[in-house]
DSSP file (Angstrom, degrees, kcal/mol; ACC not computed):
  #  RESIDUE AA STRUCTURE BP1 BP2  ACC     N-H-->O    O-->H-N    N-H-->O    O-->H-N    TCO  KAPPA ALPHA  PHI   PSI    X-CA   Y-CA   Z-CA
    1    1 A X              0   0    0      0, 0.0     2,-0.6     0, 0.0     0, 0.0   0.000 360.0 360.0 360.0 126.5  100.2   44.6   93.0
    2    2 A X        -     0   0    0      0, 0.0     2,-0.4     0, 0.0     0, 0.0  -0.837 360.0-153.7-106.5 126.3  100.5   48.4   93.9
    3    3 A X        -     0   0    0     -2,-0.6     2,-0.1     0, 0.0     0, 0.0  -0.778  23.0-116.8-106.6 153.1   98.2   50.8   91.8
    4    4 A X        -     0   0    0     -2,-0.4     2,-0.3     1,-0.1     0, 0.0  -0.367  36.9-103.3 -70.6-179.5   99.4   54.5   91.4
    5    5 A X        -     0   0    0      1,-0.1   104,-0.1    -2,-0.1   103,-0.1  -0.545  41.8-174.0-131.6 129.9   96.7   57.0   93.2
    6    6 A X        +     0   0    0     -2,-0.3   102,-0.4     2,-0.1    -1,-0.1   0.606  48.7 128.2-111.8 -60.7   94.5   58.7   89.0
    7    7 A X        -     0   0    0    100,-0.1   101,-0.2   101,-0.1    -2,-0.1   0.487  56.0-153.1 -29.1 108.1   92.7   61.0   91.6
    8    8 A X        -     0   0    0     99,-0.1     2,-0.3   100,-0.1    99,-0.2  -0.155  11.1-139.0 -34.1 155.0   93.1   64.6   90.4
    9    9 A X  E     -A  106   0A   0     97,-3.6    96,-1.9     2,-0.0    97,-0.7  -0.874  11.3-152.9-118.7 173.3   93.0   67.3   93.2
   10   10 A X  E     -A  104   0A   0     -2,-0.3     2,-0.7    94,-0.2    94,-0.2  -0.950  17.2-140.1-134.1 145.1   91.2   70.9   93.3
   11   11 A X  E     -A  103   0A   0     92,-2.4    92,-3.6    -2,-0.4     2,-0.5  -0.897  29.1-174.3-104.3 111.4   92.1   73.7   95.0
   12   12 A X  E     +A  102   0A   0     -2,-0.7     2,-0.3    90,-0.2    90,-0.2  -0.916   7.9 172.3-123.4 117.1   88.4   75.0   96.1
   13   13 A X  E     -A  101   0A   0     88,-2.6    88,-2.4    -2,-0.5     2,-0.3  -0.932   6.2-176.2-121.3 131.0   88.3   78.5   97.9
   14   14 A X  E     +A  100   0A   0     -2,-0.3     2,-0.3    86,-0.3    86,-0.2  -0.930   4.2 177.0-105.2 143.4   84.7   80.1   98.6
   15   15 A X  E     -A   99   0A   0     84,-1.4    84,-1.9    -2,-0.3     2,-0.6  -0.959  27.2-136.4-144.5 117.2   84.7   83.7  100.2
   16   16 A X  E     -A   98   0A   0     -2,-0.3     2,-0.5    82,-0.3    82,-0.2  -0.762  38.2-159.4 -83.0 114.5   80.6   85.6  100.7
   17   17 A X        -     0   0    0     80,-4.0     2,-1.6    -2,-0.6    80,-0.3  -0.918  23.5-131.4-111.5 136.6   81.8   88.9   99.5
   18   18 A X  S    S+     0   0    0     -2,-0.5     2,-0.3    78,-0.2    78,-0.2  -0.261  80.5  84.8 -83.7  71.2   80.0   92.0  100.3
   19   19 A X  S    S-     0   0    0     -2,-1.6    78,-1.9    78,-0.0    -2,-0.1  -0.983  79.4-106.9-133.6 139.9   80.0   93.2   96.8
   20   20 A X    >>  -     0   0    0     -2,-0.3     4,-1.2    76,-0.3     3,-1.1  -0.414  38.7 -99.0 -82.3 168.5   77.7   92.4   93.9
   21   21 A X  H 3> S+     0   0    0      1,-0.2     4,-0.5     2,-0.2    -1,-0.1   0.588 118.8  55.4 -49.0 -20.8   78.4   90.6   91.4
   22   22 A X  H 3> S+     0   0    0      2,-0.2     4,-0.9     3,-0.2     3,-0.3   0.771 107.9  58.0 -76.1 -41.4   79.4   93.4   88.6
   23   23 A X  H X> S+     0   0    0     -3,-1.1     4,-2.9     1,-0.3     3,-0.9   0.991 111.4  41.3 -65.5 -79.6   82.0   94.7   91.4
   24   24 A X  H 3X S+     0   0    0     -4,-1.2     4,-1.4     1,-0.4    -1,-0.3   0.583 110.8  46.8 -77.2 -24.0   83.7   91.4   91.5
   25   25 A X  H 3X S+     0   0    0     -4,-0.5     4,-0.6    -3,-0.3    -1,-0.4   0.606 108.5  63.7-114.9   1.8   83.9   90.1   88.0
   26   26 A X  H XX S+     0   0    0     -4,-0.9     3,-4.6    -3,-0.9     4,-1.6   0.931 105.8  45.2 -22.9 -62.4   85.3   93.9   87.2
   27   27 A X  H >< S+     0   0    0     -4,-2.9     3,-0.6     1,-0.3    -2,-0.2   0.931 116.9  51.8 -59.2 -37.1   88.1   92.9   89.5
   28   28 A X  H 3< S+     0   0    0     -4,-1.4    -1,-0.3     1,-0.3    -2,-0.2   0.451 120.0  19.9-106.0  33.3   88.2   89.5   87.5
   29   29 A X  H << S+     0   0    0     -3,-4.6     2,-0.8    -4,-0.6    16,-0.4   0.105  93.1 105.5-141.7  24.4   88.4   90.0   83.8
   30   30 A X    XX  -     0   0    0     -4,-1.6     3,-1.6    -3,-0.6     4,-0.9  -0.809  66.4-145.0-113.0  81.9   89.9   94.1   83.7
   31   31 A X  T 34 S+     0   0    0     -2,-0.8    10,-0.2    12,-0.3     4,-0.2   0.758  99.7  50.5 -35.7 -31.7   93.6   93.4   82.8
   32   32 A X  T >> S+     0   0    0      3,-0.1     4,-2.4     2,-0.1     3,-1.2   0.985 114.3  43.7 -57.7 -60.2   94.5   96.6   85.3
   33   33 A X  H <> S+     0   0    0     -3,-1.6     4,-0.8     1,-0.2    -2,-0.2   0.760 105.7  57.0 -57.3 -38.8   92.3   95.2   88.2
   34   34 A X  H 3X>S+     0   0    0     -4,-0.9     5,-1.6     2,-0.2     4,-0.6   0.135 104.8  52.3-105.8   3.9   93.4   91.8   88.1
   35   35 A X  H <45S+     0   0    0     -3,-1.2     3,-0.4    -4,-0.2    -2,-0.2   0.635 102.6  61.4-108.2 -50.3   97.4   92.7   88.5
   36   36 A X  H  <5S+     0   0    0     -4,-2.4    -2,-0.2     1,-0.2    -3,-0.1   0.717 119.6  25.2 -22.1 -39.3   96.6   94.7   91.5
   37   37 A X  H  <5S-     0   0    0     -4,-0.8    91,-0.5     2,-0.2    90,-0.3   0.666 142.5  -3.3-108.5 -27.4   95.3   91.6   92.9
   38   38 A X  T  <5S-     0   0    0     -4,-0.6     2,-0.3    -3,-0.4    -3,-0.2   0.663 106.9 -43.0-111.8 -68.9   97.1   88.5   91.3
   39   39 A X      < -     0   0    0     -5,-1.6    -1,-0.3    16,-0.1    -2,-0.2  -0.952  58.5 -79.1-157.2 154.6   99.8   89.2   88.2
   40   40 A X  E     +F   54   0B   0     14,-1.0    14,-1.0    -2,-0.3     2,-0.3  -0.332  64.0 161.2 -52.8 144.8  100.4   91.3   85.0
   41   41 A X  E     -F   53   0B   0     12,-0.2    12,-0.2   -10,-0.2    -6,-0.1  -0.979  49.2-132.3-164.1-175.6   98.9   89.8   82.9
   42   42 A X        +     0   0    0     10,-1.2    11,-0.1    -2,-0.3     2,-0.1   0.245  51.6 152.3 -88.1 -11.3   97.0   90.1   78.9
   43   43 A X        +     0   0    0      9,-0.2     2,-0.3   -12,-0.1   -12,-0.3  -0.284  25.3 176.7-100.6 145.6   93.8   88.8   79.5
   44   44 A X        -     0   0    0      2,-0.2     2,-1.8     5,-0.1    20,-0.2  -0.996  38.4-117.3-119.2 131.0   90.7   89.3   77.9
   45   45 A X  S    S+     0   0    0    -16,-0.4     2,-0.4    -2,-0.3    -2,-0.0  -0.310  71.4 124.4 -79.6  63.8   87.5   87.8   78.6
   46   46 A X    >   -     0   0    0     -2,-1.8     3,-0.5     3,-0.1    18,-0.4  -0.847  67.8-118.7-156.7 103.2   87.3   86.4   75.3
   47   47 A X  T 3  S+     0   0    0     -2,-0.4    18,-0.1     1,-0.2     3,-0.1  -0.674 103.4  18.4 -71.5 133.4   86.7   82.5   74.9
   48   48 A X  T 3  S+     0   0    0     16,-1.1     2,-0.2     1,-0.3    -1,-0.2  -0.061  91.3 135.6 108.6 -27.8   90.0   81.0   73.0
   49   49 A X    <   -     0   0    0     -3,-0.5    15,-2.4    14,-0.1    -1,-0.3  -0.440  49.3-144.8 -82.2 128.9   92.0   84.0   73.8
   50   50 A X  E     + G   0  63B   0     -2,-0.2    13,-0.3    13,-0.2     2,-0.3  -0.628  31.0 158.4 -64.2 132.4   95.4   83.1   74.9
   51   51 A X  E     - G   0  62B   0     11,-1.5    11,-0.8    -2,-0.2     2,-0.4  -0.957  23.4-148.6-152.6 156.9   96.9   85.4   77.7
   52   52 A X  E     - G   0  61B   0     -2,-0.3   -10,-1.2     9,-0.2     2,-0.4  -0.930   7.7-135.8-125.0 167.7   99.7   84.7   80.3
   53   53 A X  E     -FG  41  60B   0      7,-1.0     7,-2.0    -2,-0.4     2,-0.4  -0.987  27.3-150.2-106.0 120.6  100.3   86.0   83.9
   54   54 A X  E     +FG  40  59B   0    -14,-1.0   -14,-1.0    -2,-0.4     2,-0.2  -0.872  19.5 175.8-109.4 159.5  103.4   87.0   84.8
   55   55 A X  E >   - G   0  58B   0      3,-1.7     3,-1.4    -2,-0.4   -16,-0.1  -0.602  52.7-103.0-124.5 170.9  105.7   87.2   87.6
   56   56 A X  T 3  S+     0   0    0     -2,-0.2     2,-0.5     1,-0.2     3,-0.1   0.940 124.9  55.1 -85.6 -54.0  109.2   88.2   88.6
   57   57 A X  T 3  S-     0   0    0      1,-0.2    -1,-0.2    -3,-0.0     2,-0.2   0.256 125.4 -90.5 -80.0  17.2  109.5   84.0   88.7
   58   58 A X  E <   -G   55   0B   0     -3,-1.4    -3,-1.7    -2,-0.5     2,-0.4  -0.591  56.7 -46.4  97.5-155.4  108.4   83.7   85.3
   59   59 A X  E     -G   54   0B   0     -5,-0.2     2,-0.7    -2,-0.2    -5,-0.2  -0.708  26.3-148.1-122.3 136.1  105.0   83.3   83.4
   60   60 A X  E     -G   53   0B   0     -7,-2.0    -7,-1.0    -2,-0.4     2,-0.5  -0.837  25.8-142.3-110.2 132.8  101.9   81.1   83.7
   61   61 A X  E     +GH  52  78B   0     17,-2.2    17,-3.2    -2,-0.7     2,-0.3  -0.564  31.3 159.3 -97.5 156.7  100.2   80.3   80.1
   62   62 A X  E     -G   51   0B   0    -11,-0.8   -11,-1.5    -2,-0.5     2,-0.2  -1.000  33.1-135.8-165.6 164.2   96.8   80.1   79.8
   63   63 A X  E     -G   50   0B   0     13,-0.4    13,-2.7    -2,-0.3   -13,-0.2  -0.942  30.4-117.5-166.2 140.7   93.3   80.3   77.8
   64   64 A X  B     +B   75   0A   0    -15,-2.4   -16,-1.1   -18,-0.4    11,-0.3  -0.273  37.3 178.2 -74.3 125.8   89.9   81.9   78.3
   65   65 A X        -     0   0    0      9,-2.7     2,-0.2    -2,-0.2    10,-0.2   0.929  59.5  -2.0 -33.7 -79.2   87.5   78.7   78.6
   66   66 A X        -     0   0    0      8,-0.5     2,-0.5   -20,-0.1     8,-0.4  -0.918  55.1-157.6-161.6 155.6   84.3   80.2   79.2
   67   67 A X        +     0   0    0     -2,-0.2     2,-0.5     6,-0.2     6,-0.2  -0.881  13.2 170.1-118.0 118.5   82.8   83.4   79.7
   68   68 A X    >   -     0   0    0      4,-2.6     3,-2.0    -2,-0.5     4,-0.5  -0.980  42.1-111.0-131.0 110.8   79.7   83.9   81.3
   69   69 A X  T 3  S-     0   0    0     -2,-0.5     4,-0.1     1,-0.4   -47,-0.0  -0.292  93.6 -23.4 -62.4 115.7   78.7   87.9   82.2
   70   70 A X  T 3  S+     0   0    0      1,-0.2    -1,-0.4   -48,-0.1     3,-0.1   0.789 137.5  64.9  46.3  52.1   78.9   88.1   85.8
   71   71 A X  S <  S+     0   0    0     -3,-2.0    19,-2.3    17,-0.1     2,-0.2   0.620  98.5  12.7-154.2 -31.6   78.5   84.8   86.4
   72   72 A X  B     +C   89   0A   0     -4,-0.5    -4,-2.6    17,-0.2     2,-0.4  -0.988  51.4 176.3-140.4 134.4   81.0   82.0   85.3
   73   73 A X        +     0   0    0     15,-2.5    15,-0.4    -2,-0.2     2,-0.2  -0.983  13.9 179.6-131.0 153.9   84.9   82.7   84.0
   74   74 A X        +     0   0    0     -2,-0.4    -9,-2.7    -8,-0.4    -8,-0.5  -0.841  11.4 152.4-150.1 118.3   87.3   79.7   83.1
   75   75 A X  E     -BD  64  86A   0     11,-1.2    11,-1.5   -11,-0.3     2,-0.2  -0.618  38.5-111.5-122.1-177.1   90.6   79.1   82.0
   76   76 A X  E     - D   0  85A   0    -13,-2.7   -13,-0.4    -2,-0.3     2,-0.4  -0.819  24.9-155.1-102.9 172.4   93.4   76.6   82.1
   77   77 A X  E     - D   0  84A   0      7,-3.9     7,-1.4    -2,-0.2     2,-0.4  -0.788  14.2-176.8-142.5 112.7   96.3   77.7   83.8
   78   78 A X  B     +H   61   0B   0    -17,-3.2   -17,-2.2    -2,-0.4     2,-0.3  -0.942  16.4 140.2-111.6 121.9   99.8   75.9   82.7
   79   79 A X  S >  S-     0   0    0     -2,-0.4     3,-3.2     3,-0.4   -19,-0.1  -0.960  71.7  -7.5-166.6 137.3  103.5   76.4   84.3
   80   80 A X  T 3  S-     0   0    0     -2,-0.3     3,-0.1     1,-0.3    33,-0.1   0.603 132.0 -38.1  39.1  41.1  106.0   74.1   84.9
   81   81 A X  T 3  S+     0   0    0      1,-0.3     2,-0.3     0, 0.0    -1,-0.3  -0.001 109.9 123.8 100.5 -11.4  104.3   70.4   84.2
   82   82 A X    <   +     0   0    0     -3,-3.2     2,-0.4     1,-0.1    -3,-0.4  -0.456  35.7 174.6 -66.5 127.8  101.1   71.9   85.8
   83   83 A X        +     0   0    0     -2,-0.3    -5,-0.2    22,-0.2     2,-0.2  -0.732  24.5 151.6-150.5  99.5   98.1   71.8   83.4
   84   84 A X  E     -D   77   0A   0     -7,-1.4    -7,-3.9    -2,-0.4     2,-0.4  -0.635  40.2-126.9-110.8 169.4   95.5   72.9   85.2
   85   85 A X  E     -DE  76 104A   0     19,-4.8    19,-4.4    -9,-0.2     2,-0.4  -0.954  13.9-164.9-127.6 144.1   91.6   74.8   85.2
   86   86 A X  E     -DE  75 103A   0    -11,-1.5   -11,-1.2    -2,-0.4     2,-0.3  -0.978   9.6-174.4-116.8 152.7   90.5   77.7   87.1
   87   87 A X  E     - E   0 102A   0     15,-2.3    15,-0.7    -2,-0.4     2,-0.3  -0.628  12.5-159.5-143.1  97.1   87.3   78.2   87.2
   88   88 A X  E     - E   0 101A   0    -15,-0.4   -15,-2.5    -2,-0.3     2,-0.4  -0.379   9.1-179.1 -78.2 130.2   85.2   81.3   88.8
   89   89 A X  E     -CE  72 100A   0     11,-3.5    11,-1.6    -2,-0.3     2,-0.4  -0.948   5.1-170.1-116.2 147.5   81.5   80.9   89.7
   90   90 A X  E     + E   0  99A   0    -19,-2.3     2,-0.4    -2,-0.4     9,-0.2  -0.961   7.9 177.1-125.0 115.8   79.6   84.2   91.2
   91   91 A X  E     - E   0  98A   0      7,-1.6     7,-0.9    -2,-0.4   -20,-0.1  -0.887  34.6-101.2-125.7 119.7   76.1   83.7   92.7
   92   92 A X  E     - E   0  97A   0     -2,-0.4     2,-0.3     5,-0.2     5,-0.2   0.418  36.3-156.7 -29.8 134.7   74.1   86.4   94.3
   93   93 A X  E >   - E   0  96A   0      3,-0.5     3,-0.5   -76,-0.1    -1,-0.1  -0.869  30.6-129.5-115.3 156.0   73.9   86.6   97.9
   94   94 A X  T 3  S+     0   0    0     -2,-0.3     3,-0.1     1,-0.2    -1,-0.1   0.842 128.7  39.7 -68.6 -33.2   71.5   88.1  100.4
   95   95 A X  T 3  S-     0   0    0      1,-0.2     2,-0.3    -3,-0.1    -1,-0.2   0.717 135.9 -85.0 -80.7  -6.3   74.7   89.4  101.6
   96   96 A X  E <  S- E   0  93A   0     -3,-0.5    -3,-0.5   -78,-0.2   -76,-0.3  -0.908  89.7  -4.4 107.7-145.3   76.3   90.2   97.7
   97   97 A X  E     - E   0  92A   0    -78,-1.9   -80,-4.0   -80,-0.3     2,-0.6  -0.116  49.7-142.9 -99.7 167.6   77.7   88.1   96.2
   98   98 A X  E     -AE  16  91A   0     -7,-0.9    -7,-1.6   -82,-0.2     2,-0.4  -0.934  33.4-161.1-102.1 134.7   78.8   84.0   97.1
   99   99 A X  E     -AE  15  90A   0    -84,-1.9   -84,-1.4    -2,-0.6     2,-0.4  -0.899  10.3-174.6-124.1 137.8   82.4   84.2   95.1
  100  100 A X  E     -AE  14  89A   0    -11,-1.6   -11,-3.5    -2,-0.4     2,-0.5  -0.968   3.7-177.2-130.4 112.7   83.7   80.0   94.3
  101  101 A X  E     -AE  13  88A   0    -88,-2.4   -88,-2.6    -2,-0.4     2,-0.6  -0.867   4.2-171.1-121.9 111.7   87.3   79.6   92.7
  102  102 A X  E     -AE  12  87A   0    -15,-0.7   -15,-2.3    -2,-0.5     2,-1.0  -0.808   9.7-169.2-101.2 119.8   88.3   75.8   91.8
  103  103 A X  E     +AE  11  86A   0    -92,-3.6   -92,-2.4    -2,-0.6     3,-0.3  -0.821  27.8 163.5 -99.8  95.3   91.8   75.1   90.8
  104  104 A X  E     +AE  10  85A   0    -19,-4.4   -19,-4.8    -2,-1.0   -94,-0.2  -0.731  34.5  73.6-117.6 166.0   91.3   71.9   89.8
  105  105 A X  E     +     0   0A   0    -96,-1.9   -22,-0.2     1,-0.4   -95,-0.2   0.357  57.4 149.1 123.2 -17.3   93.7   69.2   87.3
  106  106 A X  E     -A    9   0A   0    -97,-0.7   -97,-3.6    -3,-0.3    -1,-0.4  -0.417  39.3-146.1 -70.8 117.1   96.7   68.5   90.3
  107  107 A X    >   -     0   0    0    -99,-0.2     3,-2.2     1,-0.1   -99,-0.1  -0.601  23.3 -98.8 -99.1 169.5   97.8   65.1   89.6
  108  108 A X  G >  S+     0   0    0   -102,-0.4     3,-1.4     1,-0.3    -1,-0.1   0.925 123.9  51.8 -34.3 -58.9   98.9   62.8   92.4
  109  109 A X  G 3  S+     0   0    0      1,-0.3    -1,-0.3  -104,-0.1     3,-0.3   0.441  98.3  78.0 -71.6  21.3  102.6   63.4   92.0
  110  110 A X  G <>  +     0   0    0     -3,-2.2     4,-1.2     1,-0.1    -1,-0.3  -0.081  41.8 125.9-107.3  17.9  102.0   67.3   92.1
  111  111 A X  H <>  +     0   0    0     -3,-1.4     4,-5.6     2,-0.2     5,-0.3   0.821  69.2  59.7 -84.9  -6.2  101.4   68.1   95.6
  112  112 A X  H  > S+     0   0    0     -3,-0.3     4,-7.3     1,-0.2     5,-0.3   0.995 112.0  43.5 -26.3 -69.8  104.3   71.0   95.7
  113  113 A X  H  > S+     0   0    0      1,-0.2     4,-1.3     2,-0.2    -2,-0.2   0.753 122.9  40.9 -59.4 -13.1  102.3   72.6   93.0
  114  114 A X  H  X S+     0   0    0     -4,-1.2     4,-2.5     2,-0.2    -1,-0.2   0.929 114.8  47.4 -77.8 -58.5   98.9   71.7   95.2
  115  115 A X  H  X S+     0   0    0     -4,-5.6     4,-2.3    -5,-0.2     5,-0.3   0.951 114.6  46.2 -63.2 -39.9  100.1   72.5   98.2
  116  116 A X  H  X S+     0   0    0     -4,-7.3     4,-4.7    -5,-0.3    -1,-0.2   0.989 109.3  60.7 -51.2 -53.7  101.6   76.0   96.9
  117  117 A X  H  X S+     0   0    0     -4,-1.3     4,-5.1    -5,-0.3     5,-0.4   0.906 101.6  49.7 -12.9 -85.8   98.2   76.6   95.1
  118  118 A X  H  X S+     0   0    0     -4,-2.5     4,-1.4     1,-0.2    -1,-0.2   0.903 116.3  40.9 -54.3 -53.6   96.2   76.5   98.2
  119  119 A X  H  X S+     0   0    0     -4,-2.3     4,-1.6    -5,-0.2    -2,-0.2   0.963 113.5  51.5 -47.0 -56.5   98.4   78.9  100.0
  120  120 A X  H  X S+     0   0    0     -4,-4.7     4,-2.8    -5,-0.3     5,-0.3   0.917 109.7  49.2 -50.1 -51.0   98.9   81.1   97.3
  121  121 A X  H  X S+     0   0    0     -4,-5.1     4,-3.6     1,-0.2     5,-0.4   0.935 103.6  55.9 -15.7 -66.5   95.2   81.4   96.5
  122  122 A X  H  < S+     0   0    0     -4,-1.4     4,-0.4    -5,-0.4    -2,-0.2   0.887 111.3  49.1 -76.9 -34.6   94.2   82.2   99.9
  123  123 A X  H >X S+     0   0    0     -4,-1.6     3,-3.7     2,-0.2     4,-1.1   0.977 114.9  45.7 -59.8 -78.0   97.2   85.4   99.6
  124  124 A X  H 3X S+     0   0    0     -4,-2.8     4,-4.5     1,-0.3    -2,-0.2   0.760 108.2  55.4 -25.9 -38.2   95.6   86.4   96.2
  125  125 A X  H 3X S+     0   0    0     -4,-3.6     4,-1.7    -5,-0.3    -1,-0.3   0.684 102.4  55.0 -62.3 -22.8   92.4   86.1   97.9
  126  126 A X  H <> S+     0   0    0     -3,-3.7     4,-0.8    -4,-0.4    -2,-0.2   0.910 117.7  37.3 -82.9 -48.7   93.6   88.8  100.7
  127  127 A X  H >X S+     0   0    0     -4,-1.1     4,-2.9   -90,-0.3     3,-2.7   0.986 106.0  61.9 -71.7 -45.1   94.4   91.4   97.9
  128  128 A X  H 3X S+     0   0    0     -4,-4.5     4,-0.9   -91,-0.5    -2,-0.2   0.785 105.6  51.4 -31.6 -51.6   91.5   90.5   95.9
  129  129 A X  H 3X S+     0   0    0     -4,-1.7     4,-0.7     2,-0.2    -1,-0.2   0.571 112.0  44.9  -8.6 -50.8   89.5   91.8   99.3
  130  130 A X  H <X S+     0   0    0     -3,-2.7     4,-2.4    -4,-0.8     5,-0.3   0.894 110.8  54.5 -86.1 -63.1   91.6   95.2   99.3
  131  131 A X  H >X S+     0   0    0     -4,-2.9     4,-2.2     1,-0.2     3,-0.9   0.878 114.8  39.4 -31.1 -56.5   90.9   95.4   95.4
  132  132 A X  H 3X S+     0   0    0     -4,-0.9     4,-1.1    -5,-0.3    -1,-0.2   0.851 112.0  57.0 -79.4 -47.2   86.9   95.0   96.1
  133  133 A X  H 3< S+     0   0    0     -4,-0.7    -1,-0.3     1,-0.2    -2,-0.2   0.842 107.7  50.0 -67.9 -25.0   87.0   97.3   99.2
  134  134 A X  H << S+     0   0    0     -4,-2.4    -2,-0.3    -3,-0.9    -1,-0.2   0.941 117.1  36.5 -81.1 -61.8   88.5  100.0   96.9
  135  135 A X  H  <        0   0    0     -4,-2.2    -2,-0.2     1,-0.3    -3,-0.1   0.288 360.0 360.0 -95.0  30.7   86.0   99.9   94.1
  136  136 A X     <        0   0    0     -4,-1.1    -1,-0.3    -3,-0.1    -3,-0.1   0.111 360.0 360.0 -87.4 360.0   82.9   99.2   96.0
């Protein structure tokens, strides 16, 4: 008997930013800030509110989760059979802040969309940097 793989996967990237926490969840709920660094996008920090991101390869659907004032944001993020959560946690650091983003919901037979994930992240992550370094 062969059983299929249920595990889910996550994409988990954590980053010590020297920024406080108000700096950084600027950059990640301020519909301006947040295409500089990912996509166009709608979004408002708003549990329930529906927003997409888009890109020149089309559009990722989504909805806020939860909203936590400088401290937790969550949405889902859905494209192309993917139905996934992201989910930012920010916790003060001696240094500014400790920044955690979990992409989690990547079913077995998904590991394009995993394996893209984690790369892509870790790019978003590069501008996000530039983004934070400008409005620090």
């Amino acid at each position: 008997m062969n059983e299929t793989p249920t595990e889910n996967f996550s994409v988990v990237v954590e980053w010590e930013v020297p920024s406080p926490p108000e700096n950084i969840w600027r950059a990640l709920t301020q519909p301006h800030l947040i295409a500089e660094w990912l996509m166009n996008n709608d979004f408002k920090p708003v549990v329930g509110h529906r927003f997409n991101f888009r890109a020149d390869w089309g559009a990722i659907d989504c909805q806020v989760l939860a909203v936590e004032l400088n401290n937790t944001l969550s949405y889902t993020w859905a494209a192309y059979g993917l139905e996934s959560v992201v989910t930012w946690t920010l916790t003060p650091a001696s240094t500014g802040t400790h920044l955690r983003m979990e992409q989690s919901g990547f079913r077995p037979d998904q590991q394009q969309a995993y394996q893209g994930a984690k790369s892509g992240w870790q790019q978003f992550f590069a501008a996000l940097e530039q983004v934070l370094a400008r409005i620090n």
